[in-house]
C-alpha positions as CSV (number, residue, x, y, z in Angstrom):
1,X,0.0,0.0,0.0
2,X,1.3,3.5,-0.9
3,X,2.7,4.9,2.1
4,X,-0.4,7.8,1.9
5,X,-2.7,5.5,1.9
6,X,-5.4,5.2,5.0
7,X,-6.3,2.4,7.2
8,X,-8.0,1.5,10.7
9,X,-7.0,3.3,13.8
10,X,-6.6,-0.1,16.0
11,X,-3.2,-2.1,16.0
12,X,-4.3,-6.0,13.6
13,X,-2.7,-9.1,13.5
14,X,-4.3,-9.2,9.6
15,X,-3.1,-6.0,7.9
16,X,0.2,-4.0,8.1
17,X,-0.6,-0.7,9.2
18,X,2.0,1.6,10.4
19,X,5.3,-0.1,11.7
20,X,6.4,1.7,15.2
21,X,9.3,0.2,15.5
22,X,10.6,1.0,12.5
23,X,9.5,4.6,12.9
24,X,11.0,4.8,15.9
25,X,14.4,3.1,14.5
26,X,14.5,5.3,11.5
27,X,13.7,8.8,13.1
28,X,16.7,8.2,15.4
29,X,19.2,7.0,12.7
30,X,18.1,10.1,10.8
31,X,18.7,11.9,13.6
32,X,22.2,10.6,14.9
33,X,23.1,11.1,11.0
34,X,22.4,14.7,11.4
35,X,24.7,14.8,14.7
36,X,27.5,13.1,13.1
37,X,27.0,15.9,10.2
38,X,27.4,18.4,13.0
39,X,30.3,19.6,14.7
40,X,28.4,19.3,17.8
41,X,29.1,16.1,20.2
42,X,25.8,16.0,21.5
43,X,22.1,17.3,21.5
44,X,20.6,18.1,24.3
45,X,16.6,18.5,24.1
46,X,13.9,20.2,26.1
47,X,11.3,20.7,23.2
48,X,8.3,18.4,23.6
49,X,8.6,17.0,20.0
50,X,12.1,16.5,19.7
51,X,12.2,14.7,22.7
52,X,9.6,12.7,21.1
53,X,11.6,12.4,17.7
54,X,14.4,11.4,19.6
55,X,13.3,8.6,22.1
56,X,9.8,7.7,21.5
57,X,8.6,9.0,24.7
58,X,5.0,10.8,25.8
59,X,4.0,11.9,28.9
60,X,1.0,14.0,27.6
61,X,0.4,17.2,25.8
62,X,0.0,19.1,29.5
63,X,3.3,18.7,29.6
64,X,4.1,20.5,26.1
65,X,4.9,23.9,27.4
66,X,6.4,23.1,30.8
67,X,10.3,22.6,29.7
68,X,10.5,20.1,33.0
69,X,12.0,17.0,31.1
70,X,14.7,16.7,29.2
71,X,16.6,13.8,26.9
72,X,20.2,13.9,25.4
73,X,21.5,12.4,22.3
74,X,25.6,11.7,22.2
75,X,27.7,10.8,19.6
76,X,28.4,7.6,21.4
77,X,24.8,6.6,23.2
78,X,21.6,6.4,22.3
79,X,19.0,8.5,23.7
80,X,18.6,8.9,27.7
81,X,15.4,10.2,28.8
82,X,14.9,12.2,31.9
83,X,11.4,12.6,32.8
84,X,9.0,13.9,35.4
85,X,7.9,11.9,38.7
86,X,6.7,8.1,37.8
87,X,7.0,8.7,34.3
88,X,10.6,7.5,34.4
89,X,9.4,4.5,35.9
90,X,6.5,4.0,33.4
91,X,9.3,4.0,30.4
92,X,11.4,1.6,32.5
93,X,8.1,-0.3,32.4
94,X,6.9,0.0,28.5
95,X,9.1,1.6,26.6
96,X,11.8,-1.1,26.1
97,X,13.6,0.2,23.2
98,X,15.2,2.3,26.1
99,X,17.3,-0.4,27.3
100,X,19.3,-1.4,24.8
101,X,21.6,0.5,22.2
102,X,23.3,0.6,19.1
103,X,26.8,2.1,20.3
104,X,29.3,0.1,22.1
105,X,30.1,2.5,24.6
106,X,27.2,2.1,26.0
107,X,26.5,-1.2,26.1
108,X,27.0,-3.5,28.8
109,X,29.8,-5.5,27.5
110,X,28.9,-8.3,29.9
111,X,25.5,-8.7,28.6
112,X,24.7,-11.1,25.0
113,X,24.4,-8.8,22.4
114,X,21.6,-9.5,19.4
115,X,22.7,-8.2,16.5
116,X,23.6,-4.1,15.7
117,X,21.4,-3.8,19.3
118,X,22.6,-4.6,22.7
119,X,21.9,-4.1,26.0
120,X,22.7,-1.0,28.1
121,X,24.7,-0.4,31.1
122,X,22.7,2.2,32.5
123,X,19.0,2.0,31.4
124,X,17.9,5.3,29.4
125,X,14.6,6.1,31.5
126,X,16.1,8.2,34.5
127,X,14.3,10.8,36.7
128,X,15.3,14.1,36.6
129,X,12.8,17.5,36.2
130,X,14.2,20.7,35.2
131,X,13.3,24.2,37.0
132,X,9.5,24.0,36.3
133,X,10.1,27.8,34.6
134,X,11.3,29.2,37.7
135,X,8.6,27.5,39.9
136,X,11.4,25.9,42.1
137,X,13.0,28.3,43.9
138,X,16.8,29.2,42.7
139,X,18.3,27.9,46.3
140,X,16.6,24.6,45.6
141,X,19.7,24.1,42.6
142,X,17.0,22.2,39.9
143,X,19.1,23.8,37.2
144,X,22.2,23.0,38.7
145,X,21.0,19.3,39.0
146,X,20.4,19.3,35.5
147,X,23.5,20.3,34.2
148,X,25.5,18.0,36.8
149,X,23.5,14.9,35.0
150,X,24.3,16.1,31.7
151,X,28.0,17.2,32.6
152,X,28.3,13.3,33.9
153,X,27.1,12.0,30.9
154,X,29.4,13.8,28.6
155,X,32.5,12.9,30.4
156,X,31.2,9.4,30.3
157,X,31.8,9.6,26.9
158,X,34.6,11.1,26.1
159,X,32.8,14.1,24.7
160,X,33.3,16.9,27.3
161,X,35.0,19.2,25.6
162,X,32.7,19.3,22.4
163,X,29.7,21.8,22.0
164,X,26.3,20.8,23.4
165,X,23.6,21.7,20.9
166,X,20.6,22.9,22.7
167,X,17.1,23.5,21.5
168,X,15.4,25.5,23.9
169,X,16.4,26.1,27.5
170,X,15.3,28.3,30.3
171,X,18.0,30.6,31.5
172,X,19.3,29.2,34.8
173,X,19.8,25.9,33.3
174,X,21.7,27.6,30.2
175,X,23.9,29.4,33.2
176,X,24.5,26.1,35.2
177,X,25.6,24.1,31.9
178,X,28.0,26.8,31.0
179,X,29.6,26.9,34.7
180,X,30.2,23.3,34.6
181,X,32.4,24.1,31.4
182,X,30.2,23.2,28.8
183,X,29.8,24.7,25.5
184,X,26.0,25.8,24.7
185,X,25.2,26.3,21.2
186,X,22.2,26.0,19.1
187,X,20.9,22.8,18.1
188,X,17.6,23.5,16.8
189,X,18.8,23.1,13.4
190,X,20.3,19.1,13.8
191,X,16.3,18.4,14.5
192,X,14.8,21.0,11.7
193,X,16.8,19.0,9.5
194,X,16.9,15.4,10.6
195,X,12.8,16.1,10.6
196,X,12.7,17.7,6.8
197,X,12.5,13.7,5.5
198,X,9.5,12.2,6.5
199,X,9.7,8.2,6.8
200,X,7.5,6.5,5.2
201,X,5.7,5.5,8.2
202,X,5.6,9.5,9.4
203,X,4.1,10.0,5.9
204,X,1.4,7.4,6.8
205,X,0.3,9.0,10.2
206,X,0.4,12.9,8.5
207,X,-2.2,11.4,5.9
208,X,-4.6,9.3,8.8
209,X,-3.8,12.8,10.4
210,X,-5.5,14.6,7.8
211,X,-7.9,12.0,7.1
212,X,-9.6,12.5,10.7
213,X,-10.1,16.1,10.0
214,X,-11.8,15.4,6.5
215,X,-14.3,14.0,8.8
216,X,-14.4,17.2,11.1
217,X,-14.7,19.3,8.3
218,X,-17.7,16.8,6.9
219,X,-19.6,17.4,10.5
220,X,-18.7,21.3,10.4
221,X,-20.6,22.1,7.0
222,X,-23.6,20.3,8.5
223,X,-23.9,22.0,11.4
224,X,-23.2,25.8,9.6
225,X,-25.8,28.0,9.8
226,X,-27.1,31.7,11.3
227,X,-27.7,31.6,14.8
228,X,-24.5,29.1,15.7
229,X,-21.1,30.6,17.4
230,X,-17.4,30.3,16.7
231,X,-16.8,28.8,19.7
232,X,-19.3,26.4,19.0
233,X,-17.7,25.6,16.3
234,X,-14.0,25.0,17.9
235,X,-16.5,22.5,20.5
236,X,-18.0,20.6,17.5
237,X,-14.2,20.0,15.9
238,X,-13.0,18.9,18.8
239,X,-15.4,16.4,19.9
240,X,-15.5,15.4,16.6
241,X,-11.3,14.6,16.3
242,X,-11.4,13.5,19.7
243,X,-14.2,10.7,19.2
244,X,-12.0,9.4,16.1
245,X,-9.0,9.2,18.4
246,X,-6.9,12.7,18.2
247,X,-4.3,12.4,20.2
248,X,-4.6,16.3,21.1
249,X,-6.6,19.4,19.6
250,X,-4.3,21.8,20.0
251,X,-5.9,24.7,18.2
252,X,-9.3,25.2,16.0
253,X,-9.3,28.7,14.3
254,X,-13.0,30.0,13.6
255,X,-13.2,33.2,11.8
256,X,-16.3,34.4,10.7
257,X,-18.2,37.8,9.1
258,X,-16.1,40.7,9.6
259,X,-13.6,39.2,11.4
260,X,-12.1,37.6,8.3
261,X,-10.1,41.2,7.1
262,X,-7.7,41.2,8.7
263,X,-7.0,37.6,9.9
264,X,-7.8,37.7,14.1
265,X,-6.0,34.3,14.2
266,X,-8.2,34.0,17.1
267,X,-11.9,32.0,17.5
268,X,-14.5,34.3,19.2
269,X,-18.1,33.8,20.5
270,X,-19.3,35.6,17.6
271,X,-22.6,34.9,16.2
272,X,-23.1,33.9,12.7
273,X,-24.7,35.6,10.3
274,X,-26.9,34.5,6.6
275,X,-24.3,35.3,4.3
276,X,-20.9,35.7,6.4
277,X,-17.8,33.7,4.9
278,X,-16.5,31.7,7.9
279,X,-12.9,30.4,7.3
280,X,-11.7,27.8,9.9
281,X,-7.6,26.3,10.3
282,X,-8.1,22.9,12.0
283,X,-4.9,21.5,14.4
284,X,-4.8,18.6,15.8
285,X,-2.6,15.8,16.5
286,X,-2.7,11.5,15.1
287,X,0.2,9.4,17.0
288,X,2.0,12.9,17.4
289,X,1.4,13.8,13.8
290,X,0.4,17.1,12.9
291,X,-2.2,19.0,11.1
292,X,-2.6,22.1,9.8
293,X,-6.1,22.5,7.2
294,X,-7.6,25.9,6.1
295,X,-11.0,25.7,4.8
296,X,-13.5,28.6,3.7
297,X,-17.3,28.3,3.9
298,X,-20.0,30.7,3.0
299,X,-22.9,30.4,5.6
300,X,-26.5,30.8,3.7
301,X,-25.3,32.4,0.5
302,X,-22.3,34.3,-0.7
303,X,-21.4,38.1,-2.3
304,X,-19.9,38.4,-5.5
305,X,-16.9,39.6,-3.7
306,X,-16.7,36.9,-1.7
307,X,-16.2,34.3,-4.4
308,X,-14.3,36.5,-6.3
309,X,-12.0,36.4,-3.1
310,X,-12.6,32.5,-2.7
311,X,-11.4,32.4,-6.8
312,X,-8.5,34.5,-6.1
313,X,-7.6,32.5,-3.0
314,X,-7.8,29.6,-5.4
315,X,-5.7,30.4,-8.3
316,X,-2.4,31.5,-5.9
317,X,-3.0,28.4,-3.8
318,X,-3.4,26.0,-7.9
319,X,-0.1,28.0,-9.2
320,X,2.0,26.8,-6.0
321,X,0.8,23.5,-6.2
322,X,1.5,22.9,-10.0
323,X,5.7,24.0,-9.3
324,X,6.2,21.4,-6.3
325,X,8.6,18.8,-7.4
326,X,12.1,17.5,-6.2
327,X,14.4,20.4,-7.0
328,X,12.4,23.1,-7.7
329,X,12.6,25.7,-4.5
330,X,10.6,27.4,-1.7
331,X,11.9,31.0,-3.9
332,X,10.0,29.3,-7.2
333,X,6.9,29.1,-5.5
334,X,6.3,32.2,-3.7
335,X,7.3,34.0,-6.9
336,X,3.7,33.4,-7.5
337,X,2.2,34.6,-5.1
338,X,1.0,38.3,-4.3
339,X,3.5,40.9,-2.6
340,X,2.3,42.1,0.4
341,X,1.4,45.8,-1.1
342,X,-1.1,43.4,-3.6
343,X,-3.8,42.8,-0.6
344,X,-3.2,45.5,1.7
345,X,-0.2,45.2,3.7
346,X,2.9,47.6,4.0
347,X,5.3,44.2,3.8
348,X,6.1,41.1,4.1
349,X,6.5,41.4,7.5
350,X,3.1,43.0,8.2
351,X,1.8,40.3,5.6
352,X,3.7,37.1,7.4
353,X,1.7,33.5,7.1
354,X,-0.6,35.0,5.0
355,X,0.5,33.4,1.4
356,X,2.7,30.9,3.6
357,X,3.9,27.3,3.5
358,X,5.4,25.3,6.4
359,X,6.7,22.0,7.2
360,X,4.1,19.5,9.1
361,X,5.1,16.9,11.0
362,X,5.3,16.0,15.0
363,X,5.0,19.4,15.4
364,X,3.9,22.8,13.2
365,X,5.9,24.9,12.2
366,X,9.0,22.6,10.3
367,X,11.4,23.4,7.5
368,X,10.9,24.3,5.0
369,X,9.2,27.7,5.4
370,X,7.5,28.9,2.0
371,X,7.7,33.4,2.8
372,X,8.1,36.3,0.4
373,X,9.7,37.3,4.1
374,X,12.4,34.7,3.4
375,X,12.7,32.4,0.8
376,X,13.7,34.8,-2.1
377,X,16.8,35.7,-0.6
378,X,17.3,32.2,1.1
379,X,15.5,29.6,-0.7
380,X,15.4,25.6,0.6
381,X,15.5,22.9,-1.9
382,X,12.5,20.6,-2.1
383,X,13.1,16.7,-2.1
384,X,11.3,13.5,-2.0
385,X,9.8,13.0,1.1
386,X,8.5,16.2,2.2
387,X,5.2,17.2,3.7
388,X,4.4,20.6,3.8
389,X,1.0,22.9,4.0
390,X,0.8,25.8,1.6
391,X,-1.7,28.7,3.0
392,X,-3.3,31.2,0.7
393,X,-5.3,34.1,1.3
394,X,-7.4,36.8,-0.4
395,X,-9.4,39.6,0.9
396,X,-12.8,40.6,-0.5
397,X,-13.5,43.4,-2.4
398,X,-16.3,44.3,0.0
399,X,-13.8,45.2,3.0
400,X,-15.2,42.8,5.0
401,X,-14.9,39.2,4.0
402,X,-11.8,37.1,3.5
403,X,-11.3,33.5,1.9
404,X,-8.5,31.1,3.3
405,X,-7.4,28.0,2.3
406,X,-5.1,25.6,3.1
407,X,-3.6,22.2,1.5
408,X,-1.2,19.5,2.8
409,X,1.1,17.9,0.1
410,X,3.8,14.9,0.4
411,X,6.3,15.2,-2.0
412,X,6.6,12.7,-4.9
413,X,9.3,11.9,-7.4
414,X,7.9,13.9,-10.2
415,X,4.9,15.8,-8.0
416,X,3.3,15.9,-4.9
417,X,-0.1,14.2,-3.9
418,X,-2.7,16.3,-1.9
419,X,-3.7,14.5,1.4
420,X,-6.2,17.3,2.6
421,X,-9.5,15.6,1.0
422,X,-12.2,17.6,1.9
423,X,-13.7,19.7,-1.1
424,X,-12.0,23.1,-1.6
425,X,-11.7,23.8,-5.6
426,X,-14.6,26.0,-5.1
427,X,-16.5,28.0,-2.5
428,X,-19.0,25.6,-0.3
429,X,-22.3,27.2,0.8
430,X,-23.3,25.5,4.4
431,X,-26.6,25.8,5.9
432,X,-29.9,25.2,4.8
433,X,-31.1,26.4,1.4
434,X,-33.4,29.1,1.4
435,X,-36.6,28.7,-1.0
436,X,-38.1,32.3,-2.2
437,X,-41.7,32.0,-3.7
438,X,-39.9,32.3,-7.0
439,X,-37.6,29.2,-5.7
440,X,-34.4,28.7,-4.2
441,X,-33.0,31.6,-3.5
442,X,-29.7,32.9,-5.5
443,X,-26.4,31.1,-3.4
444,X,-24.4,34.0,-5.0
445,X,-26.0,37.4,-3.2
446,X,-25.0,40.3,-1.0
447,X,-26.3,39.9,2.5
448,X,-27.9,42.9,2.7
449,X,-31.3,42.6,0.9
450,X,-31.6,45.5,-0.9
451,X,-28.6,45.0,-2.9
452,X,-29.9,42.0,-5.0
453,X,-32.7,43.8,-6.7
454,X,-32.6,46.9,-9.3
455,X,-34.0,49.5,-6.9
456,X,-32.7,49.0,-4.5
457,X,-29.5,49.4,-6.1
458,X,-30.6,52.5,-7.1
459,X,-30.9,51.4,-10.6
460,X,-34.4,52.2,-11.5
């Protein structure tokens, strides 16, 4: 089966779905690759996903924004996790891939090796917490803890005089490492690159990813109509992904009416209205898989200028799509978009994610990053492998409405293939069809009433 294809949810003994131990092999060679490409001797993460990427570990999206656990990659270990309270004790438990390794140093050499994997001499599950962003207070030493178990570590292995790349790190723990003697420089960009690639299995969870939110979008233009909220609409989505087995919701944007120009990027408890557009971006994540799905409905019936601005939307977002292959760049498709003076902005600053295109994977946003901002004057190559969303946007004529739309693409040999399903190569009216003694009444109007007929256009 094409690796974005779709099956079941549930693990079967019948039909191969996605392979976790591969993914979990294969994200780590790709990112020990990386580290040996580096002139670093380690990577030292506190960011949720990479810690994920790295060592297959999960203690729940509460935890995302807390920086309390950390993990460490060497060039002569495999990953060691160290983790909040019981959770250390829970990987000790079920994650097993934790106590064995593919370097000699840190095997145990007394143990019977099986294969390129053997078992380690210190198990990889360890519990340590960080500063829980200043909660602790500085006397208690939590970031000097940390940077004492990471110090041990890299003397262990011979690598205490090479840099330690860091993602992100709260500042006492960035001061402790550096008193120990360490060198602390970025390492952000040895996980933006060993995630570029997607596996084949990664490929597999972006697309059921996706799928589930086909589905949310199915629900949402059912229940579209006057009278119904934003926020109701960010409770139906949710309920909706959760019930199919989202891992985590982690934002539902619901614009509607007025809100649309300029782009809130926020959901309100607005009402809506016969005739608003309503764009919505749905994020959620599948196994730790990302989405990130734009998609523009007109509640009741729709202006002129609003499917003028949906067609606009349309053709930018059509144009992008038709240049992505291997080898072409992020500079060759944002030459066709708009500038930023085109739709009302002084720059491409002001104008930023608007005509846009980001990585997806365990997390949004990932390289490569599609920007007139950027990507002119620093354009990334596009390979095999990819997934990425591309984001257009178009203002209506009327001052008021907006259309937004958004499309997920895996990168083929000679192409890409669109995994966002649900309908979007024209405008969608939601809600339920008005009938006029005449019949059904015109999907393409203005809202306000008097603009549909001659008079009161003032044209008799």
């Amino acid at each position: 089966m094409r690796n974005t294809g779709t099956t079941g949810t549930n693990a079967i003994d019948w039909e191969e779905r996605v392979n976790f131990d591969r993914l979990r092999s294969e994200r780590l060679a790709r990112l020990k690759a990386e580290l040996n490409r580096s002139e670093l001797g380690a990577v030292l993460a506190f960011d949720f996903s990479n810690i994920r990427y790295m060592s297959a570990t999960h203690i729940g999206t509460w935890a995302m924004d807390k920086l309390i656990r950390f993990s460490l990659l060497t060039r002569n270990t495999d990953p060691i996790v160290w983790d909040f309270g019981s959770a250390a004790k829970h990987h000790a438990l079920y994650n097993p891939w934790l106590d064995v390794t593919t370097s000699e140093m840190d095997a145990n050499p007394h143990a019977p090796h099986h294969g390129a994997v053997k078992p380690r001499l210190e198990n990889g599950s360890r519990a340590g917490l960080s500063t829980l962003r200043g909660a602790f207070p500085p006397d208690a030493r939590m970031a000097e803890d940390v940077a004492k178990k990471i110090k041990r570590e890299l003397e262990k292995f011979g690598l205490a005089n090479e840099p330690l790349g860091v993602d992100v790190i709260e500042m006492p723990v960035l001061v402790a490492l550096q008193r120990e003697g360490i060198k602390v420089v970025d390492g952000q960009q040895v996980f933006m690159e060993a995630r570029r690639i997607k596996t084949n299995d990664e490929i597999r969870l972006l697309t059921q990813a996706a799928s589930m939110v086909d589905a949310a979008y199915e629900e949402l233009y059912r229940f579209l109509r006057p009278g119904v909220r934003e926020n109701e609409a960010v409770g139906l989505v949710a309920k909706t992904l959760y019930d199919l087995g989202s891992e985590y919701v982690e934002g539902v944007n619901a614009i509607s009416g007025e809100r649309c120009a300029p782009h809130p990027h926020v959901f309100s408890d607005r009402l809506i209205r016969p005739g608003d557009p309503a764009f919505f971006d749905i994020l959620h994540s599948y196994n730790g898989y990302r989405t990130c799905y734009y998609r523009t409905f007109a509640v009741g019936s729709a202006s002129s200028a609003q499917r003028d601005a949906y067609k606009r939307a349309r053709e930018y977002m059509d144009r992008a799509i038709a240049l992505v292959r291997p080898g072409a760049t992020t500079a060759d498709i944002v030459k066709v978009w708009p500038k930023a003076e085109e739709f009302g902005f002084p720059d491409e600053m002001a104008a930023f994610a608007l005509q846009y295109g980001h990585g997806v994977g365990l997390s949004i946003w990932e390289k490569p990053i599609f920007s007139r901002l950027t990507s002119l004057e620093h354009p990334e190559l596009i390979e095999e492998g990819m997934v990425f969303a591309l984001e257009t946007y178009w203002p209506s004529a009327d001052g008021w409405g907006a259309a937004r739309i958004e499309e997920e693409v895996v990168v083929t040999a000679d192409g890409c293939e669109v995994i966002t399903k649900f309908p979007a190569e024209d405008l969608i009216v939601a809600g339920k069809k008005y009938y006029t003694i005449d019949g059904p009444l015109n999907l393409e109007r203005d809202p306000q009433s008097h603009k549909n007929t001659v008079w009161g256009r003032g044209e008799q």
